[in-house]
C-alpha positions in Angstrom: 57.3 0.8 25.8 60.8 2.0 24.7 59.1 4.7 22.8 57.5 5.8 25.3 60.5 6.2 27.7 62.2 8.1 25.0 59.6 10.2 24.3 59.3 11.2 28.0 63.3 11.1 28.8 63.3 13.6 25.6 60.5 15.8 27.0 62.6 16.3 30.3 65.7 17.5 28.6 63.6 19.4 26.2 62.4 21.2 29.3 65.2 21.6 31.2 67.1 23.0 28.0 64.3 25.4 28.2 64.5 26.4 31.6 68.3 26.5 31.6 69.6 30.3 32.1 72.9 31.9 31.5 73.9 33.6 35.1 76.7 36.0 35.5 78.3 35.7 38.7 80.6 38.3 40.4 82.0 37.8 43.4 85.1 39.8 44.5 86.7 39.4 47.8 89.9 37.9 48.3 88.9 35.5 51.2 88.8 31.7 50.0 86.6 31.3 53.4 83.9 33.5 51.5 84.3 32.2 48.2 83.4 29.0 49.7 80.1 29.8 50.1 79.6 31.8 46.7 80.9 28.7 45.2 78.3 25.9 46.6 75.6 28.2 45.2 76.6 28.8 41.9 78.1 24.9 42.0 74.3 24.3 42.8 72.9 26.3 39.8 74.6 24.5 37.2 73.8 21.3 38.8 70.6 22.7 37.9 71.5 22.8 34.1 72.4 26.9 34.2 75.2 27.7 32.4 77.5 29.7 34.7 80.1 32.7 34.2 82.2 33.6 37.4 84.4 36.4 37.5 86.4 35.3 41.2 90.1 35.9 42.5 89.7 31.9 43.8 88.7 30.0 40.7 87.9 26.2 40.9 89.7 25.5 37.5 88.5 22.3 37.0 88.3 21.6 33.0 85.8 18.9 33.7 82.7 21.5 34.4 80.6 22.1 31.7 78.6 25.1 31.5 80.6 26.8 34.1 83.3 29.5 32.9 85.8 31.1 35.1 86.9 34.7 34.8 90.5 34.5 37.1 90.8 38.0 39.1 93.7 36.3 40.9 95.7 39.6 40.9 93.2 41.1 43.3 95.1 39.6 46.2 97.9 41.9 44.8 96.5 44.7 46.8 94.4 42.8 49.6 98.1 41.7 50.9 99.1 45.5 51.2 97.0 45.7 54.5 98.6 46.1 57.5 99.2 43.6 60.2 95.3 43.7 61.5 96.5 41.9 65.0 99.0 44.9 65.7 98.2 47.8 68.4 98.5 50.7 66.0 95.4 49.3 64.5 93.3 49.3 67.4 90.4 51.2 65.9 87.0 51.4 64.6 85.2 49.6 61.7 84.6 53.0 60.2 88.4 54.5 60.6 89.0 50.8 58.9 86.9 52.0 56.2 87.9 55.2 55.5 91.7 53.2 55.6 90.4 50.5 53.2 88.1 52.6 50.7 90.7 53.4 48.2 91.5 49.9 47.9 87.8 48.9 46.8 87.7 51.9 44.4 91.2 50.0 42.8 89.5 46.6 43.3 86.2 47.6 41.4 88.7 49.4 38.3 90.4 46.7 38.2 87.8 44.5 37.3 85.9 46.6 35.0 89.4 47.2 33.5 90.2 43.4 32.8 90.7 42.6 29.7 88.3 39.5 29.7 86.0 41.1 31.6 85.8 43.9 29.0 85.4 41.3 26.5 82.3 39.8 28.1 80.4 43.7 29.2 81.4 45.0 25.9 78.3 46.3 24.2 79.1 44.3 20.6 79.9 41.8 22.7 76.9 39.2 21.7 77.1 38.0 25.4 73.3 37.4 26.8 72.5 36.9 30.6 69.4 36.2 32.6 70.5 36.8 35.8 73.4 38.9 38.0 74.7 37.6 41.3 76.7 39.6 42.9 79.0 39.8 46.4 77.2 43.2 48.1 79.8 44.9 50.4 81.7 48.0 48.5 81.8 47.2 45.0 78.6 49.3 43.7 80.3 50.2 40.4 80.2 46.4 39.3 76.0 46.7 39.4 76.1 48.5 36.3 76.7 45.0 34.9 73.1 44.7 35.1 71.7 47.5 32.9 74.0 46.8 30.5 72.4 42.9 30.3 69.4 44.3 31.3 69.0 41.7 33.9 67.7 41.5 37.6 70.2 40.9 40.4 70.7 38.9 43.5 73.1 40.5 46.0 74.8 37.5 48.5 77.0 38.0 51.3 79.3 35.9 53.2 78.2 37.1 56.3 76.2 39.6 57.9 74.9 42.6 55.9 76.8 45.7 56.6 74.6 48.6 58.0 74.7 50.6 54.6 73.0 48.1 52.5 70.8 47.4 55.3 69.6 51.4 55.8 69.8 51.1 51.6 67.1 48.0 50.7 65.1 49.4 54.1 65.9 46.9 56.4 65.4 48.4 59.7 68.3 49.8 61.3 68.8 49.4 65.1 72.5 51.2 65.9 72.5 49.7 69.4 70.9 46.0 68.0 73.9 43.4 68.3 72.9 42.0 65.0 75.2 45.2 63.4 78.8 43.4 63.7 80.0 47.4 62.1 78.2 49.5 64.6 81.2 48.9 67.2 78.7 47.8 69.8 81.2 47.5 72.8 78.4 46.3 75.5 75.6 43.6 75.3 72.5 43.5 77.2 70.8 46.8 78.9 72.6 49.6 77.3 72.9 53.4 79.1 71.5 56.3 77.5 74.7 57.7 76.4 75.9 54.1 75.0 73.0 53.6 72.6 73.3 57.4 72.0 76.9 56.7 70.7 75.7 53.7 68.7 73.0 55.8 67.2 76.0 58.4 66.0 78.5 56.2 65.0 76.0 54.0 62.9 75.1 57.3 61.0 78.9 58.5 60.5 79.3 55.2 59.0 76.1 55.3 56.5 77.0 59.0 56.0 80.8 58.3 55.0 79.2 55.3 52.7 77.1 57.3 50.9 78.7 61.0 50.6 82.5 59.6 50.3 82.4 56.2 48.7 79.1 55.8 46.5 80.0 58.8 44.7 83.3 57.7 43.8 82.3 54.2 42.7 79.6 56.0 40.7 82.7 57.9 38.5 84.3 54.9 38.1 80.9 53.4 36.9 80.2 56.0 34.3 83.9 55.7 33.0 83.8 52.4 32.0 79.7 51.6 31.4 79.2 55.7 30.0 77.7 58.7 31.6 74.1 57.7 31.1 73.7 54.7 33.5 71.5 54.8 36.1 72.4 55.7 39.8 74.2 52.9 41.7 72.7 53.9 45.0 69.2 52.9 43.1 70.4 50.0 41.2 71.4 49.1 45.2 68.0 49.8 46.8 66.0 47.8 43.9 68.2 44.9 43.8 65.4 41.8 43.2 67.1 40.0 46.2 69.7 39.2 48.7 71.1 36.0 50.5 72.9 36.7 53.8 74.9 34.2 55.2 73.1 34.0 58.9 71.3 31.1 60.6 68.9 32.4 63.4 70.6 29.8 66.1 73.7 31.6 66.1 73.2 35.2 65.1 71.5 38.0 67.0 68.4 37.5 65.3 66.5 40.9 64.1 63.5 42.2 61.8 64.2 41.9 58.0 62.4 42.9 54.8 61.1 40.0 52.7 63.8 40.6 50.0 66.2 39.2 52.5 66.6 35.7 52.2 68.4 33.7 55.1 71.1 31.4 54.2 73.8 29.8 55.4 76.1 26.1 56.4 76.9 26.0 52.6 80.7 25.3 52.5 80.2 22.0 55.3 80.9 18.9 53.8 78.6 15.9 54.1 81.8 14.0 53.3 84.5 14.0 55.8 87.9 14.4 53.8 90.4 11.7 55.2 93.3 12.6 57.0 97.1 12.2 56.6 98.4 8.8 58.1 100.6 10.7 60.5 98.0 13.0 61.2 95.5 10.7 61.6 97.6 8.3 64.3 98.4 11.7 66.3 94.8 12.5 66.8 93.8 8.6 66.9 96.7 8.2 70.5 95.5 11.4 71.6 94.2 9.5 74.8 93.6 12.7 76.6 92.0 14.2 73.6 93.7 17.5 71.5 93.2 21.0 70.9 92.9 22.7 67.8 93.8 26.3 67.2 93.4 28.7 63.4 93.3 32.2 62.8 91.8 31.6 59.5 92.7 32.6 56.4 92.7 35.7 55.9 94.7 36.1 59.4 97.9 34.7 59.4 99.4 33.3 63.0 102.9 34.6 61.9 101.2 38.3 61.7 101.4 37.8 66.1 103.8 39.3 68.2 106.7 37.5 69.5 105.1 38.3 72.7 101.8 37.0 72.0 103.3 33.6 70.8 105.2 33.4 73.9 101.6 33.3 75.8 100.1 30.7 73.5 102.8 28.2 73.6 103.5 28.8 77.4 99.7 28.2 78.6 99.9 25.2 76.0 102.7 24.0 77.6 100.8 23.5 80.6 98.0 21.0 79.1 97.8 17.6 79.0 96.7 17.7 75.4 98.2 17.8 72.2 97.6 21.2 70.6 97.5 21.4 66.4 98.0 25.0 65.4 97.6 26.1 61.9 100.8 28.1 61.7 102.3 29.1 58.4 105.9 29.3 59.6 108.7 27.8 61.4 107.6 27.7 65.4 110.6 28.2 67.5 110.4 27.1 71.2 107.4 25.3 71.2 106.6 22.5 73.7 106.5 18.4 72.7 102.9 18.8 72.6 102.4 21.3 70.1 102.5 20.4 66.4 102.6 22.7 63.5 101.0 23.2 60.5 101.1 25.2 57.2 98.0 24.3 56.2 95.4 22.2 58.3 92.1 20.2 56.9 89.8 21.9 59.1 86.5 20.1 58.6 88.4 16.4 59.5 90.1 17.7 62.4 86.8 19.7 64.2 85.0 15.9 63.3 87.5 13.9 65.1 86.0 12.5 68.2 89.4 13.2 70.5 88.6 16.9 69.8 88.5 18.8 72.9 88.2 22.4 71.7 88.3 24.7 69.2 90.6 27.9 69.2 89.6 30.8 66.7 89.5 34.3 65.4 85.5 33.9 65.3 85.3 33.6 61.7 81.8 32.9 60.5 82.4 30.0 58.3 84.5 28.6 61.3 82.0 29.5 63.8 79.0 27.2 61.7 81.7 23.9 61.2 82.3 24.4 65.2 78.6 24.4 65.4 78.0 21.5 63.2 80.7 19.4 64.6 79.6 20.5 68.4 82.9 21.2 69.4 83.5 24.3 72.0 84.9 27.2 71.1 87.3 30.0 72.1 87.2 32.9 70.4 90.1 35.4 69.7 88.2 38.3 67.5 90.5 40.5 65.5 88.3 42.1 63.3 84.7 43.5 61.7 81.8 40.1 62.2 84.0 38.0 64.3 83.4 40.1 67.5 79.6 39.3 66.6 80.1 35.8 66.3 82.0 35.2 69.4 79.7 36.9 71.4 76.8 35.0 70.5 79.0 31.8 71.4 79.3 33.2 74.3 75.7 34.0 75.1 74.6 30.6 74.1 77.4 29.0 76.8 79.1 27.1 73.6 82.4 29.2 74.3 84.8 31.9 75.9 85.8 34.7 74.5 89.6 36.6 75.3 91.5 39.6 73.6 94.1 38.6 71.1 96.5 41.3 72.2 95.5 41.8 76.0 95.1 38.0 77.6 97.7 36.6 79.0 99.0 32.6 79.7 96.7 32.0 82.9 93.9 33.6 81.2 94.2 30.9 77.8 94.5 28.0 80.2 91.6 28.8 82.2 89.2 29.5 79.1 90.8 26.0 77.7 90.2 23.7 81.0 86.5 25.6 81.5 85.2 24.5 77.9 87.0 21.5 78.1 86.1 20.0 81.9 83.1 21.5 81.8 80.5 19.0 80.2 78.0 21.9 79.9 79.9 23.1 77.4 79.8 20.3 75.1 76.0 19.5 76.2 75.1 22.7 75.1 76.9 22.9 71.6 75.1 19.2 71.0 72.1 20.8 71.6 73.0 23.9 69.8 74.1 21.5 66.5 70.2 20.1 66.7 68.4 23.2 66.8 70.9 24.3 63.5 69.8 21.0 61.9 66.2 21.1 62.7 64.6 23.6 59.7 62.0 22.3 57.1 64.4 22.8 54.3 67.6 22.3 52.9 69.5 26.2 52.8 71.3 25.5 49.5 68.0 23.7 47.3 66.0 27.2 49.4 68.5 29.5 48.1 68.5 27.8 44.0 64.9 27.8 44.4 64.5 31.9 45.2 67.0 31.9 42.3 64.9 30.1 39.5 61.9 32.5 41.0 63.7 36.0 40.8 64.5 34.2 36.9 60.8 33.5 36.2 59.4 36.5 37.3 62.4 39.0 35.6 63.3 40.1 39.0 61.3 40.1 42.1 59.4 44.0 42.9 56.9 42.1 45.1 59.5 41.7 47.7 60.7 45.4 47.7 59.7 47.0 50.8 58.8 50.3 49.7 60.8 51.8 53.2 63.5 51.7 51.1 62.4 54.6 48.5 61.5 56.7 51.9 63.7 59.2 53.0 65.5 58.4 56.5 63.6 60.6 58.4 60.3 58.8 57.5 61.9 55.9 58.1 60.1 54.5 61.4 58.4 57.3 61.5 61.2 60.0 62.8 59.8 62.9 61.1 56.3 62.5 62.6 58.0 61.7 66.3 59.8 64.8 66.0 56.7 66.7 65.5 54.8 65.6 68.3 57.3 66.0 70.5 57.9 69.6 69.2 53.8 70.0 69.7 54.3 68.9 73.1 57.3 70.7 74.0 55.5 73.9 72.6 52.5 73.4 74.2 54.4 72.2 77.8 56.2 75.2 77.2 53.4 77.4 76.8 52.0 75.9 79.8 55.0 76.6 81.8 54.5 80.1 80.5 50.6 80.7 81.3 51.3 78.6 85.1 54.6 81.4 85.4 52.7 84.2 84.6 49.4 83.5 86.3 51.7 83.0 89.7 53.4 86.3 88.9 50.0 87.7 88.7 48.5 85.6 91.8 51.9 87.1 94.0 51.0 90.9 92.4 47.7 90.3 93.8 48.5 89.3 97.1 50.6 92.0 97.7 48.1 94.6 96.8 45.8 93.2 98.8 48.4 93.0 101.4 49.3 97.2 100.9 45.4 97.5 100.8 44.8 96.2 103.8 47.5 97.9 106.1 46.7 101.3 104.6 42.9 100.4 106.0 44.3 99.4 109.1 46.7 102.7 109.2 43.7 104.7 108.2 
């Protein structure tokens, strides 16, 4: 019988060996809320028995994973912390003027990479290094995909949040300027749009795909060729035939719109199962809170110092007026605020939005903030400063979980009366209960969903029977443009020639009558 167990238990690890595959995973943006989520996946994958190797400027560095290597790009936040204060008035402007600000930063992002030392080591072409698979962060880092031809690999893209409107038009998803689904398209207005608003949708979602592909893909494609050679493929092709791409968007909380099969919904990844424990000081605070407490975060990529002495006035004077504690994830020393406001440098978020005394939830709208609200059904209000987090607010908003305010135009009254409506208001909390069901009520778990589309884009060598072929169309025959411009021009022509034939036939018809008019008084005359 012993033989028999052995025989099988070496059978499983004989097939698991076999199945095992080496995964190269890059994933550049300096936000630790967005590593999160590239983290679970690729924690999930060699849970799986794939041997891992993650270039990332958050690495886990924990010497007890096997099979999981860590490229440190660290430095990366070198540069990310050169942006300007985001929550400041001279920044007041579009997604695309942000951009065209930010571009030159991801060309020095992507160089720096390829440029790495280690990371040379590992593309080098007498390297020895072998992959079966490339997962990639898609946003504005297309000189990285060359990483793929020179593995001569498939690749999974995988964002964060929700794909920007370039790599949508690219893999020919359909793209809907005025659809609220596009956090970049700068839609101001929700609901029944004017003529001239979805008209300016429709132009500013092409100046943004335009400036994508005319200004920045060409540039990443230089930097490409210096570092993989001149004969690589084109990037914007190694884009459009990627095998696959998680986004990070539940359908209960996004705007939900029409993709192509290659797009693979994800999402809820970085929430714990198991709630962290908190500080014993914290953990009494929250515990006596008898009228319950209020917690407030910009995030982390937005620090609370980066507001305006102004601004921090309002906050701690409409907090002054509640009867509940307030924790606010500040990074600093607060000076002047109330007895009931308590400061923190850094704040176990997860524990704190699961602790039944919660009474709301203050935010910047942050995606991965917006699904723990959801999960621990607390009420949000939502302070967007920048890109997806006007999205994600909105939907809150429309779904009656939250309010939304402006981070530089509300004032103290307008905090405390978006505080006691979510937080008197049992509808709010009714509704976010409900909303946490609907979230929790899907056939399959997100993370073993997205390893399994992984192990299939491995077994097949890349997935081309999910590639809509929209994508190889030019734009114009995209939804059919080209043809709707030429009826329309046939029926223009031909109402104009209409026009034409009914003007001159009345000409004629007037002509007539007056003849027949100067006919008959010469008769009468004669």
């Amino acid at each position: 019988m012993s033989r028999h167990l052995i025989t099988v238990i070496l059978v499983v690890i004989i097939c698991q060996q076999g199945f095992a595959s080496r995964i190269l995973g890059v994933f550049p943006a300096t936000s630790i809320s967005h590593q999160f989520v590239y983290r679970q996946l690729t924690l999930a994958l060699r849970e799986r028995g794939h041997e891992l190797v993650v270039i990332t400027p958050d690495p886990i560095n924990d010497p007890t994973l096997k099979n999981y290597t860590e490229i440190d790009v660290h430095f990366l936040y070198e540069d990310a912390n050169k942006i300007v204060n985001c929550v400041s008035p001279p920044n007041k402007t579009t997604w695309l003027e942000k951009v065209q600000d930010l571009a030159e930063k991801f060309m020095l992002m992507s160089q720096r990479i390829l440029s790495h030392s280690v990371v040379k080591k590992v593309y080098a072409p007498n390297s020895g290094e072998k992959f079966d698979l490339l997962i990639i962060e898609m946003l504005f880092w297309q000189a990285l995909l060359p990483l793929a031809k020179r593995f001569d690999v498939p690749v999974i893209g995988v964002s964060s949040f929700g794909l920007s409107l370039h790599l949508q038009h690219r893999i020919g998803n359909p793209v809907m300027p005025s659809h609220p689904v596009h956090w970049d398209a700068e839609i101001k207005v929700l609901g029944k749009l004017s003529l001239w608003q979805r008209l300016w949708n429709l132009v500013y979602a092409w100046r943004l795909v335009h400036f994508i592909e005319t200004d920045c893909l060409p540039r990443q494609q230089m930097i490409a060729r210096k570092y993989f050679g001149n004969d690589i493929p084109d990037i914007a092709d190694m884009e459009k035939n990627i095998s696959l791409v998680f986004v990070n968007q539940q359908a209960p909380i996004s705007f939900v719109s029409p993709n192509v099969p290659k797009i693979i919904n994800i999402g809820g990844f970085h929430v714990s199962k198991h709630i962290e424990t908190l500080s014993q000081d914290l953990q009494k605070t929250l515990d006596e809170a008898t009228h319950g407490f209020i917690y407030m975060s910009l995030g982390s990529n937005f620090k609370s110092t980066m507001l305006s002495n102004k601004t921090r006035g309002e906050f701690l004077a409409a907090f002054s007026q509640l009867p509940y504690i307030v924790i606010w994830k500040f990074e600093d020393i607060l000076p002047g605020r109330p007895d009931n406001v308590i400061t923190m440098k850094w704040a176990p978020q997860q524990t704190i939005l699961a602790h039944p005394n919660i009474k709301a939830f203050i935010y910047q709208g942050g995606l991965q903030s917006t699904e723990e609200a959801v999960s621990y059904a607390v009420p949000v209000i939502g302070l967007p400063i920048l890109g997806d987090q006007y999205t994600h607010v909105n939907k809150m908003v429309s779904l009656g979980v939250g309010k939304k305010l402006g981070i530089l135009t509300f004032n103290r009254m307008d905090l405390v009366e978006a505080i006691r409506s979510v937080t008197t208001d049992v509808n709010y909390k009714e509704r976010m209960l409900k909303l946490r069901d609907l979230m929790e009520d899907k056939p399959y778990d997100s993370l073993k969903n997205a390893v399994w589309w992984t192990e299939h884009v491995i077994r097949h060598k890349g997935a081309p029977h999910l590639h809509s072929t929209t994508a190889d169309d030019p734009w114009y025959q995209r939804q059919d443009m080209d043809l709707i411009f030429i009826i329309s021009t046939v029926i223009w022509i031909a109402f104009s020639i209409t026009l034409f034939v009914l003007y001159k036939l009345l000409v004629y018809s007037i002509n007539c009558s007056k003849d027949n008019r100067q006919l008959m008084s010469k008769k009468k005359r004669a």
